[in-house]
C-alpha positions in Angstrom: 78.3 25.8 82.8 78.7 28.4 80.1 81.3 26.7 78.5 79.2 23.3 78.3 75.9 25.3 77.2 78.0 27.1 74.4 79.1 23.6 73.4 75.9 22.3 73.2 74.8 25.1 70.9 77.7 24.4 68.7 76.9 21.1 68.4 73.5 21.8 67.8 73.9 24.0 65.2 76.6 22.0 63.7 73.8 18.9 63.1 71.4 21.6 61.5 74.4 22.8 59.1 74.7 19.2 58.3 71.4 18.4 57.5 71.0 21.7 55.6 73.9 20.5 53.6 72.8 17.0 52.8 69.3 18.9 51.2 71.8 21.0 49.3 73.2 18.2 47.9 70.3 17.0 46.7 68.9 20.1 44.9 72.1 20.6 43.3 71.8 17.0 41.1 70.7 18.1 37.8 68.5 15.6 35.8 70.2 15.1 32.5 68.2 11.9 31.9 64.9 13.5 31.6 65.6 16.5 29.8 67.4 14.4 27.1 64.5 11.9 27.0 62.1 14.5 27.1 64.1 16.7 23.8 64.0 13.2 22.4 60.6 12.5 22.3 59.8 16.0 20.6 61.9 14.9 17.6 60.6 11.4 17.6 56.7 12.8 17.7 58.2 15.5 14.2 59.7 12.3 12.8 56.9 10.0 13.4 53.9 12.5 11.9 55.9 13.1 8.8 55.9 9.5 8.8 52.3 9.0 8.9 51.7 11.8 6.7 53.9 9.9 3.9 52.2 6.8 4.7 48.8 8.0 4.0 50.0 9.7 1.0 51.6 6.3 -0.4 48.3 4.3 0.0 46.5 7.4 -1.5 48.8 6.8 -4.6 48.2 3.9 -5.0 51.6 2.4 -4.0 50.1 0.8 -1.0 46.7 -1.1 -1.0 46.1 -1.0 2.7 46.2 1.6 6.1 48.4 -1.7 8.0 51.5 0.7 7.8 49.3 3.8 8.8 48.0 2.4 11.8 51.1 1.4 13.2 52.8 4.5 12.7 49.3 6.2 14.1 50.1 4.1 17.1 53.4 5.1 17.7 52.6 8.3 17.4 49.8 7.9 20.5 52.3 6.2 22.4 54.6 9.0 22.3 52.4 11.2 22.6 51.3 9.5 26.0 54.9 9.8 27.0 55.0 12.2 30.8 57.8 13.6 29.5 56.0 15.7 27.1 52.7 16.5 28.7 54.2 19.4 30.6 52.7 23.1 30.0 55.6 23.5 27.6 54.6 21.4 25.1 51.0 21.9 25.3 50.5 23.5 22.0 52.2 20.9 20.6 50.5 17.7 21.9 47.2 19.8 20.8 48.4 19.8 17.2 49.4 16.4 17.0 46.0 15.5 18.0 44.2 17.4 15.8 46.8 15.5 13.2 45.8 12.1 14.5 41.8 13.3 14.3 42.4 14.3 10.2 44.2 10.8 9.9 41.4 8.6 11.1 38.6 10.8 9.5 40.7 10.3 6.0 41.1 6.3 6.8 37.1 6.5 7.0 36.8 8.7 4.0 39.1 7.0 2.2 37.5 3.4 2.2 34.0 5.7 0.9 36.1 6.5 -1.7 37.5 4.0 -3.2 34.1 2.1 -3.6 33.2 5.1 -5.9 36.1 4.6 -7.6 35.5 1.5 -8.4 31.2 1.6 -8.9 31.9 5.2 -11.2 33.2 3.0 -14.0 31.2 0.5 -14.3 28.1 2.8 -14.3 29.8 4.8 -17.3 30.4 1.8 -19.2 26.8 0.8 -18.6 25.7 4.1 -19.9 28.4 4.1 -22.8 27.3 0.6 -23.8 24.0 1.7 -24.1 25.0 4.9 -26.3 26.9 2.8 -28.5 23.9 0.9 -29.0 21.9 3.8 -30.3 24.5 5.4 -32.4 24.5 8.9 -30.3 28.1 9.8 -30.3 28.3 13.4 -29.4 26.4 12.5 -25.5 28.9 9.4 -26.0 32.1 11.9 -26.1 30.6 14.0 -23.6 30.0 10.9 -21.2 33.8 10.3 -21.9 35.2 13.9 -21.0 32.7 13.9 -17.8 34.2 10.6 -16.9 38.0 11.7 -17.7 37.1 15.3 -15.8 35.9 13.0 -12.5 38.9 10.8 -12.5 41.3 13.1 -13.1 39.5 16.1 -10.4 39.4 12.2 -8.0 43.3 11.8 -8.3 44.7 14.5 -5.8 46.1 16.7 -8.0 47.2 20.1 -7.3 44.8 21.7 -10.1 41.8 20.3 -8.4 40.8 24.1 -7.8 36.8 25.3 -6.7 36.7 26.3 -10.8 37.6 22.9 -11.7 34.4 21.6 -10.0 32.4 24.2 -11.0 33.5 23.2 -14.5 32.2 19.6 -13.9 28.9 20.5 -12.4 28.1 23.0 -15.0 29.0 19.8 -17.6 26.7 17.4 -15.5 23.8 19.9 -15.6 24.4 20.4 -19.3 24.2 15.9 -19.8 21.3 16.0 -17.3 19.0 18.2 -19.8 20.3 16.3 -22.8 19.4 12.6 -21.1 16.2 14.0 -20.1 15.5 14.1 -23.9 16.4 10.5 -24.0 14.4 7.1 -23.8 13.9 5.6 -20.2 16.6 3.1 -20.3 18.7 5.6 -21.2 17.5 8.3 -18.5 17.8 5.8 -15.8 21.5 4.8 -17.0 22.4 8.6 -16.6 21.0 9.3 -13.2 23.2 6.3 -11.8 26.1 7.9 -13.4 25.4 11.3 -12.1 24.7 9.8 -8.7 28.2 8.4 -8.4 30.0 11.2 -10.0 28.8 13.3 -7.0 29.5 10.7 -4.6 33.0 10.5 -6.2 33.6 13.8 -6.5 32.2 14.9 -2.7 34.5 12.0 -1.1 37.1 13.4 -3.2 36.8 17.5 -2.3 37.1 15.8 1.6 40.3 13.9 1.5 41.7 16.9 -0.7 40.5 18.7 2.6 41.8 16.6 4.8 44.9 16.0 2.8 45.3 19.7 3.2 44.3 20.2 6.8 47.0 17.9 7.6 49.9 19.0 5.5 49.6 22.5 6.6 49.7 21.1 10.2 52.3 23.3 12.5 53.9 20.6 13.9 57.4 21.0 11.9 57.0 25.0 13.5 56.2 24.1 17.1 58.4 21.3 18.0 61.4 23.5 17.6 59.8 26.1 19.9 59.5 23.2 22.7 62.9 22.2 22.3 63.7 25.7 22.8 61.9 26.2 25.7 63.0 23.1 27.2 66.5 23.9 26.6 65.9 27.4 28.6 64.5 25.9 31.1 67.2 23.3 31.7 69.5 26.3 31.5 67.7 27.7 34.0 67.7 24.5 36.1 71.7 24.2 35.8 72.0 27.7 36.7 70.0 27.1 40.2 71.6 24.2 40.4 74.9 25.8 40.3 73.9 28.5 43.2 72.6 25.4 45.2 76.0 24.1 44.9 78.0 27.2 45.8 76.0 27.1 49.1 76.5 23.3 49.5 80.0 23.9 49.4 79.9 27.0 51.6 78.0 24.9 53.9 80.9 22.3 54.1 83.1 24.7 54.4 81.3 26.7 57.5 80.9 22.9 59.2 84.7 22.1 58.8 85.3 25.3 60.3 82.6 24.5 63.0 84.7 21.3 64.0 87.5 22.9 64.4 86.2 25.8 66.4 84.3 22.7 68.6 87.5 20.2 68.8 89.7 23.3 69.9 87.5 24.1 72.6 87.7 20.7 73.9 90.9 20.0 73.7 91.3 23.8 75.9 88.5 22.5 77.5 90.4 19.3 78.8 93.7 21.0 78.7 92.1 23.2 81.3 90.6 20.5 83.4 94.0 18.9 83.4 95.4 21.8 85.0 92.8 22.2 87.0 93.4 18.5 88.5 97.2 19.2 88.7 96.6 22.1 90.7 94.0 20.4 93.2 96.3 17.0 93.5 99.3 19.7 94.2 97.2 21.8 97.1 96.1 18.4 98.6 99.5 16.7 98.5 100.5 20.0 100.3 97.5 19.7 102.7 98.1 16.0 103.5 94.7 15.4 101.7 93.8 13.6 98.4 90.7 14.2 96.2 87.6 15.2 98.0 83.9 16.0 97.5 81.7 18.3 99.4 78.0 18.4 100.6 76.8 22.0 100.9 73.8 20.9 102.4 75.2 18.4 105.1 78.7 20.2 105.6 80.4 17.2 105.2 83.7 16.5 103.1 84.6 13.2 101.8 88.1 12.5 101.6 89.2 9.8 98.8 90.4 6.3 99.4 93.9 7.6 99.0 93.7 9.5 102.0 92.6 6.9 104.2 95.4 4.6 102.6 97.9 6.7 103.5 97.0 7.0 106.9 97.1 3.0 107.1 93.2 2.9 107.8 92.2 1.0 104.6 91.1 1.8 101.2 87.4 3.4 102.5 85.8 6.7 102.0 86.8 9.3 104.9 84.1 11.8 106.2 84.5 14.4 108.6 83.1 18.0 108.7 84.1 21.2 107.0 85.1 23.0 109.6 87.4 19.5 110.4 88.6 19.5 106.9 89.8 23.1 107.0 91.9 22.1 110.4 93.9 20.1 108.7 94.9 23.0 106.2 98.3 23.9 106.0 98.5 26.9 108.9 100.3 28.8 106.1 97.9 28.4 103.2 94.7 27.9 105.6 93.0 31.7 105.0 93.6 31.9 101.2 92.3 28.6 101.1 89.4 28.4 103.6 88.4 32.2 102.1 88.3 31.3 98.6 86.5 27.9 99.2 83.7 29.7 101.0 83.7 32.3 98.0 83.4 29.5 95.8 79.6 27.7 97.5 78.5 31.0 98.1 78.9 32.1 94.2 78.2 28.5 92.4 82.0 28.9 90.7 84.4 26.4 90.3 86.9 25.4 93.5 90.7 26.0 92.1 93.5 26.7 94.0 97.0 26.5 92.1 
């Protein structure tokens, strides 16, 4: 009995180590597809807004005449940033900053349209004006229309030197042509407001893009997507290194279950080793008692002789019953006491009947 309930627990325990070892496994497979996807889609989100920002700059030069390029880099750019792979809490500054990027680029597609219809209506209102100078011979206001409309245009085109002092310097200039016109006729006076009107207009459109131009070239996307690559490459180290103590205990786990099944197949072949010898033994003492294999009932204290027995007495192949105390008289007289002693040991402690 202890021998099969020490099995048992082998055997048990053995299934637990196996199953313990199969969830090792698992834990130990590192996911190189995702981290390279997600270190990809970092750089393709850097690449992509330096993109858009180029784009917007190209139509704002004039070397594109529409935002068709723009919006499908813009959308690209929301695709990726859509992406799981990036919407982790390591990358959270960084999706943040590309969408305040994406927010400047649409408010500058709005702001620029605004813009380019003063463009185009600031001109024609000078030349109205200018005409209308000409006509009256007043060339001094007719130069200073001029340099007002060169200092618009030129403060309009996105240049670097359009400062705070250079639009002070062309406010100061429109106040100045305000108080002359005021001194003109009518015609005149009403030709000068229009003009003023659209020089603000211009010029305010203008001071936002050069805001929003601003606001997104100082963006700090070029400075965080190299910390999220960084932090995603420590945390995959991190990942391999787990993964690598998972795998020392996967394999230790292997190695404790081979172990196990020897330890379990060693005690069964001793186990039926000693079950063979056992049945050697009891075939010998029976041959020597005239008897063959038997089975006793404590309770009715009756022995059953096998079908050998009775076939060897030339009484048929049945089953033979007959009491204990009839069994033990047909002990050998010489063997009898060790024999009948020991089998009454034997029911009285539960232990196994051998006699060699």
């Amino acid at each position: 009995m202890t021998n099969k309930r020490t099995s048992i627990v082998i055997f048990v325990f053995m299934l637990g180590l196996i199953a313990a070892s199969s969830w090792l496994y698992v834990q130990s497979q590192v996911d190189y597809e995702t981290h390279n996807k997600r270190m990809e889609l970092v750089n393709q989100l850097q690449l992509q807004t330096n993109k858009l920002f180029n784009d917007i700059l190209q139509v704002e030069g004039g070397g594109r005449n529409n935002f068709d390029q723009v919006a499908q880099t813009e959308r690209r750019v929301e695709q990726l940033l859509a992406a799981q792979e990036v919407s982790g809490k390591e990358s959270v500054a960084l999706a943040t900053e590309v969408k305040r990027f994406l927010a400047a680029v649409s408010r500058i597609k709005s702001n620029f349209a605004i813009f380019l219809n003063s463009v185009s209506y600031f001109p024609k209102s000078v030349s109205l004006l200018r005409k209308e100078l000409i006509d009256t011979d007043d060339i001094k206001l007719l130069q200073e229309v001029n340099s007002l409309e060169r200092q618009a245009l030129r403060y309009s085109g996105f240049s670097a030197n359009n400062t705070a002092k250079s639009r002070m310097i062309i406010n100061n200039k429109i106040d100045s042509l305000e108080r002359v016109f005021a001194t003109r006729h009518v015609e005149i006076r009403q030709l000068a407001s229009v003009v003023v009107r659209h020089t603000n207009v211009l010029l305010n459109h203008a001071d936002r893009l050069h805001k929003l131009n601003e606001q997104i070239l100082q963006n700090e996307i070029a400075a965080l997507a190299p910390q999220v690559l960084n932090r995603y490459d420590a945390s995959f180290k991190r990942t391999l290194e787990a993964a690598k103590d998972v795998k020392t205990g996967f394999y230790m786990s292997i190695f404790v279950l081979l172990y196990l099944t020897f330890v379990f197949w060693n005690r069964q072949r001793q186990s039926l080793r000693y079950l063979a010898e056992n049945t050697k033994s009891l075939s010998l003492a029976l041959k020597t008692a005239k008897q063959n294999q038997f089975s006793v009932n404590i309770k009715k204290r009756q022995v059953t002789l096998g079908k050998a027995y009775t076939k060897a007495l030339g009484l048929g192949s049945k089953e033979h019953y007959l009491s204990i105390e009839e069994w033990e008289g047909h002990l050998h007289p010489d063997e009898k006491t060790t024999v009948v002693s020991h089998f009454h040991d034997c029911i009285t402690t539960g232990t196994d009947f051998n006699i060699d």
